[in-house]
C-alpha positions, 0 to 999 in steps of 0.5 A: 089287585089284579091277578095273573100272569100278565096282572097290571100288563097292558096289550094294545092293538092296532084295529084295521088288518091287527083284530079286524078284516076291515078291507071289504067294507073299506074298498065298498065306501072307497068305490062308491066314492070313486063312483062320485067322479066316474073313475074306475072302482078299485080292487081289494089288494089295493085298499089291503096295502093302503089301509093304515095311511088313512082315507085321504091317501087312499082316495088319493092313491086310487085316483091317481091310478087314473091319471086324476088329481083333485084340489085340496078343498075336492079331496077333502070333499071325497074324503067326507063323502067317504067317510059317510059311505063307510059309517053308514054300514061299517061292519057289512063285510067285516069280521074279526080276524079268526081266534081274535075273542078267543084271544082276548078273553084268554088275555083278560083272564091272565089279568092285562088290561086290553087297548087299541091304537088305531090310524082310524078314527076314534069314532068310527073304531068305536062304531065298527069294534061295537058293531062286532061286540067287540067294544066292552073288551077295552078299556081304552080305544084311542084313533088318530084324532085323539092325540097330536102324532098319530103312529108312527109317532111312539106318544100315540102308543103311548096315550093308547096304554096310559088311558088304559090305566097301564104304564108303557114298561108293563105294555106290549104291541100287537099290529101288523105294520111298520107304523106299529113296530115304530110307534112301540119301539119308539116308546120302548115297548116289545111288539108282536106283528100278525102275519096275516095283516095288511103290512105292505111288505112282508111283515117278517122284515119289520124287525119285530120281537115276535111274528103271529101267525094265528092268534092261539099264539098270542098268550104265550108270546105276550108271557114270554115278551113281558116276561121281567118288565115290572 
Protein backbone atom coordinates (compact mmCIF):
# COMPACT_ATOMS: atom_id res chain seq x y z
CA UNK A 1 0.00 0.00 0.00
CA UNK A 2 0.90 3.28 -0.92
CA UNK A 3 2.23 5.47 1.96
CA UNK A 4 2.21 9.29 2.75
CA UNK A 5 0.45 12.23 3.28
CA UNK A 6 -1.70 11.98 0.35
CA UNK A 7 -1.15 7.94 -0.15
CA UNK A 8 -4.44 6.62 -2.10
CA UNK A 9 -5.02 10.75 -3.33
CA UNK A 10 -5.60 11.27 -6.82
CA UNK A 11 -4.26 15.12 -8.12
CA UNK A 12 -5.60 15.82 -11.60
CA UNK A 13 -4.52 18.58 -13.89
CA UNK A 14 -5.81 20.37 -16.79
CA UNK A 15 -2.67 20.62 -19.24
CA UNK A 16 -2.66 23.84 -21.70
CA UNK A 17 -2.33 27.05 -19.14
CA UNK A 18 -2.32 24.13 -15.58
CA UNK A 19 1.32 22.43 -16.30
CA UNK A 20 2.39 23.73 -19.69
CA UNK A 21 2.68 27.04 -21.65
CA UNK A 22 1.23 25.70 -24.82
CA UNK A 23 0.43 29.36 -26.25
CA UNK A 24 3.44 29.86 -28.22
CA UNK A 25 3.20 26.91 -30.27
CA UNK A 26 -0.72 27.08 -30.39
CA UNK A 27 -0.81 30.59 -32.02
CA UNK A 28 2.35 29.18 -34.33
CA UNK A 29 -0.13 26.44 -35.96
CA UNK A 30 -2.93 28.97 -35.64
CA UNK A 31 -1.30 31.28 -38.23
CA UNK A 32 -0.20 29.32 -40.30
CA UNK A 33 -3.59 27.90 -40.69
CA UNK A 34 -4.94 31.76 -41.08
CA UNK A 35 -1.97 31.95 -43.71
CA UNK A 36 -4.06 29.19 -45.60
CA UNK A 37 -6.67 31.75 -46.43
CA UNK A 38 -4.89 34.83 -46.36
CA UNK A 39 -6.39 36.35 -43.18
CA UNK A 40 -4.23 38.19 -40.85
CA UNK A 41 -2.12 36.32 -38.33
CA UNK A 42 -3.11 36.73 -34.73
CA UNK A 43 -1.29 37.53 -31.53
CA UNK A 44 -0.52 35.43 -28.53
CA UNK A 45 -3.26 37.24 -25.98
CA UNK A 46 -5.79 36.12 -28.07
CA UNK A 47 -4.92 32.23 -28.23
CA UNK A 48 -4.12 32.58 -24.20
CA UNK A 49 -7.91 33.37 -23.72
CA UNK A 50 -9.04 30.92 -26.18
CA UNK A 51 -7.00 27.76 -25.48
CA UNK A 52 -9.47 25.64 -23.37
CA UNK A 53 -12.62 25.95 -25.96
CA UNK A 54 -10.56 23.98 -28.45
CA UNK A 55 -9.00 24.31 -32.15
CA UNK A 56 -12.39 24.75 -33.71
CA UNK A 57 -13.30 27.86 -31.91
CA UNK A 58 -10.44 29.27 -32.07
CA UNK A 59 -9.99 29.21 -35.84
CA UNK A 60 -13.26 30.54 -35.54
CA UNK A 61 -13.01 33.28 -33.21
CA UNK A 62 -9.68 34.66 -35.20
CA UNK A 63 -11.47 34.70 -38.68
CA UNK A 64 -14.11 36.23 -37.56
CA UNK A 65 -11.82 39.09 -36.01
CA UNK A 66 -11.64 39.70 -40.07
CA UNK A 67 -15.30 39.67 -40.99
CA UNK A 68 -14.79 35.98 -42.23
CA UNK A 69 -17.16 33.07 -41.85
CA UNK A 70 -16.49 29.42 -43.23
CA UNK A 71 -18.97 26.48 -44.10
CA UNK A 72 -19.12 23.56 -41.84
CA UNK A 73 -17.31 21.00 -44.09
CA UNK A 74 -14.40 24.43 -44.43
CA UNK A 75 -14.07 24.70 -40.85
CA UNK A 76 -13.53 21.67 -40.20
CA UNK A 77 -11.12 21.36 -43.09
CA UNK A 78 -8.88 24.43 -41.41
CA UNK A 79 -9.19 22.61 -37.99
CA UNK A 80 -7.38 19.24 -39.82
CA UNK A 81 -4.78 21.51 -41.29
CA UNK A 82 -4.45 23.03 -37.90
CA UNK A 83 -3.99 20.02 -36.18
CA UNK A 84 -1.27 18.98 -38.60
CA UNK A 85 0.40 22.14 -38.19
CA UNK A 86 0.37 21.83 -34.37
CA UNK A 87 1.92 18.11 -34.29
CA UNK A 88 3.91 18.47 -36.64
CA UNK A 89 6.46 20.45 -34.03
CA UNK A 90 4.29 20.52 -30.98
CA UNK A 91 6.64 21.34 -28.16
CA UNK A 92 8.93 24.03 -30.24
CA UNK A 93 7.89 26.80 -27.98
CA UNK A 94 6.45 25.26 -25.35
CA UNK A 95 7.67 24.74 -21.83
CA UNK A 96 6.14 23.64 -18.32
CA UNK A 97 5.17 26.13 -16.19
CA UNK A 98 8.12 26.89 -13.69
CA UNK A 99 8.25 24.59 -10.61
CA UNK A 100 5.79 22.03 -12.52
CA UNK A 101 8.35 18.66 -12.06
CA UNK A 102 9.49 19.93 -8.85
CA UNK A 103 5.87 20.02 -8.00
CA UNK A 104 5.17 16.70 -9.28
CA UNK A 105 7.98 14.66 -7.95
CA UNK A 106 7.07 16.37 -4.49
CA UNK A 107 3.32 15.08 -5.08
CA UNK A 108 4.28 11.45 -6.10
CA UNK A 109 6.76 11.20 -2.93
CA UNK A 110 3.37 12.08 -0.42
CA UNK A 111 2.01 8.83 -2.11
CA UNK A 112 -1.05 10.70 -4.93
CA UNK A 113 -1.47 9.24 -7.86
CA UNK A 114 -0.92 12.00 -10.87
CA UNK A 115 -3.88 12.58 -13.83
CA UNK A 116 -4.45 14.95 -16.34
CA UNK A 117 -7.92 16.05 -17.90
CA UNK A 118 -7.58 17.97 -20.73
CA UNK A 119 -9.97 19.71 -23.68
CA UNK A 120 -7.05 18.85 -25.89
CA UNK A 121 -6.99 15.81 -27.41
CA UNK A 122 -5.49 12.59 -25.92
CA UNK A 123 -3.18 12.18 -28.67
CA UNK A 124 -1.68 15.10 -29.02
CA UNK A 125 -1.50 15.86 -24.77
CA UNK A 126 0.40 12.59 -25.14
CA UNK A 127 2.64 13.66 -27.78
CA UNK A 128 3.36 17.26 -26.20
CA UNK A 129 3.70 15.86 -22.02
CA UNK A 130 6.30 13.00 -23.82
CA UNK A 131 8.03 15.64 -25.64
CA UNK A 132 8.64 17.56 -22.38
CA UNK A 133 9.52 14.25 -20.44
CA UNK A 134 6.59 14.63 -18.93
CA UNK A 135 4.48 11.37 -19.91
CA UNK A 136 5.76 8.72 -17.35
CA UNK A 137 4.52 11.00 -14.38
CA UNK A 138 0.73 10.02 -14.95
CA UNK A 139 -0.87 7.53 -14.60
CA UNK A 140 -3.80 8.49 -16.61
CA UNK A 141 -4.05 11.09 -19.46
CA UNK A 142 -7.77 11.52 -20.57
CA UNK A 143 -8.18 14.45 -23.48
CA UNK A 144 -11.88 15.36 -24.89
CA UNK A 145 -12.19 12.67 -27.28
CA UNK A 146 -11.93 10.09 -24.32
CA UNK A 147 -15.18 10.54 -22.86
CA UNK A 148 -18.57 11.72 -24.06
CA UNK A 149 -18.80 15.33 -21.96
CA UNK A 150 -15.81 16.80 -21.86
CA UNK A 151 -15.28 19.77 -19.13
CA UNK A 152 -17.10 21.33 -17.97
CA UNK A 153 -18.98 18.14 -17.74
CA UNK A 154 -18.17 16.68 -13.84
CA UNK A 155 -18.04 12.74 -15.79
CA UNK A 156 -14.79 13.80 -17.79
CA UNK A 157 -13.27 14.78 -14.10
CA UNK A 158 -14.21 12.05 -13.05
CA UNK A 159 -13.21 9.13 -15.74
CA UNK A 160 -9.70 11.47 -15.25
CA UNK A 161 -9.54 9.97 -11.50
CA UNK A 162 -11.02 6.56 -11.98
CA UNK A 163 -8.59 5.54 -15.01
CA UNK A 164 -6.16 6.69 -12.48
CA UNK A 165 -7.09 3.95 -10.10
CA UNK A 166 -8.52 6.75 -7.58
CA UNK A 167 -11.77 7.43 -6.24
CA UNK A 168 -13.10 10.98 -6.77
CA UNK A 169 -13.75 11.43 -2.78
CA UNK A 170 -9.62 10.97 -2.53
CA UNK A 171 -9.42 13.70 -5.67
CA UNK A 172 -8.43 17.19 -6.13
CA UNK A 173 -8.32 19.46 -9.30
CA UNK A 174 -5.71 21.67 -10.54
CA UNK A 175 -6.56 23.93 -13.51
CA UNK A 176 -6.89 27.39 -14.47
CA UNK A 177 -10.32 27.95 -15.77
CA UNK A 178 -13.92 28.21 -15.12
CA UNK A 179 -14.46 24.54 -16.95
CA UNK A 180 -12.07 23.25 -14.45
CA UNK A 181 -13.77 24.71 -11.44
CA UNK A 182 -16.95 23.34 -12.95
CA UNK A 183 -15.93 20.03 -13.92
CA UNK A 184 -14.59 19.31 -9.85
CA UNK A 185 -17.32 21.14 -8.21
CA UNK A 186 -19.63 19.18 -10.45
CA UNK A 187 -18.29 15.60 -9.26
CA UNK A 188 -17.94 16.96 -5.70
CA UNK A 189 -14.28 17.25 -5.65
CA UNK A 190 -12.07 20.53 -4.06
CA UNK A 191 -10.28 22.50 -6.89
CA UNK A 192 -7.09 24.65 -6.75
CA UNK A 193 -6.84 27.40 -9.90
CA UNK A 194 -2.94 28.61 -11.02
CA UNK A 195 -3.06 32.21 -11.27
CA UNK A 196 -1.10 32.24 -13.85
CA UNK A 197 -3.09 30.40 -16.61
CA UNK A 198 -5.11 30.97 -19.29
CA UNK A 199 -8.36 31.86 -17.52
CA UNK A 200 -10.28 34.48 -19.59
CA UNK A 201 -11.18 36.75 -16.27
CA UNK A 202 -9.23 36.69 -13.53
CA UNK A 203 -8.94 33.46 -11.91
CA UNK A 204 -9.60 34.65 -8.46
CA UNK A 205 -13.29 35.01 -9.15
CA UNK A 206 -13.95 31.24 -10.07
CA UNK A 207 -14.74 30.57 -6.60
CA UNK A 208 -12.32 28.13 -6.30
CA UNK A 209 -11.00 26.26 -2.83
CA UNK A 210 -7.73 27.65 -3.09
CA UNK A 211 -5.64 30.10 -5.64
CA UNK A 212 -1.86 29.08 -6.70
CA UNK A 213 0.24 31.41 -7.29
CA UNK A 214 3.53 29.28 -7.76
CA UNK A 215 3.63 25.65 -7.76
CA UNK A 216 6.04 25.31 -4.48
CA UNK A 217 2.42 25.78 -3.20
CA UNK A 218 0.65 23.20 -4.49
CA UNK A 219 1.77 20.33 -1.48
CA UNK A 220 0.54 22.33 1.19
CA UNK A 221 -2.60 23.07 -0.49
CA UNK A 222 -3.27 19.70 -1.71
CA UNK A 223 -2.62 18.38 2.21
CA UNK A 224 -4.85 20.89 3.71
CA UNK A 225 -7.65 20.31 0.83
CA UNK A 226 -7.77 16.39 1.27
CA UNK A 227 -7.36 16.86 4.56
CA UNK A 228 -10.35 14.19 6.11
CA UNK A 229 -11.69 13.21 2.69
CA UNK A 230 -11.18 9.38 3.15
Amino acid sequence: MTSGELADATIVFDLDGTLVDTAPDLVRALNQTLDLEGLPRVKLDLVRGQVGHGARALIERSTGLSGVSFSAERLSQLTSAFIDFYRADIASDSTPFPGVAEALDTLAGLGAKLSVCTNKRTDLSVQLLEALNLATRFSAIVGADAVTDRKPHPDHYRAAVTRAGGVVRRSLMVGDTAADVAAARGAGAPVAVVAFGYSDGGADRFGADALLHRYSELAPVSRRLLAGRR
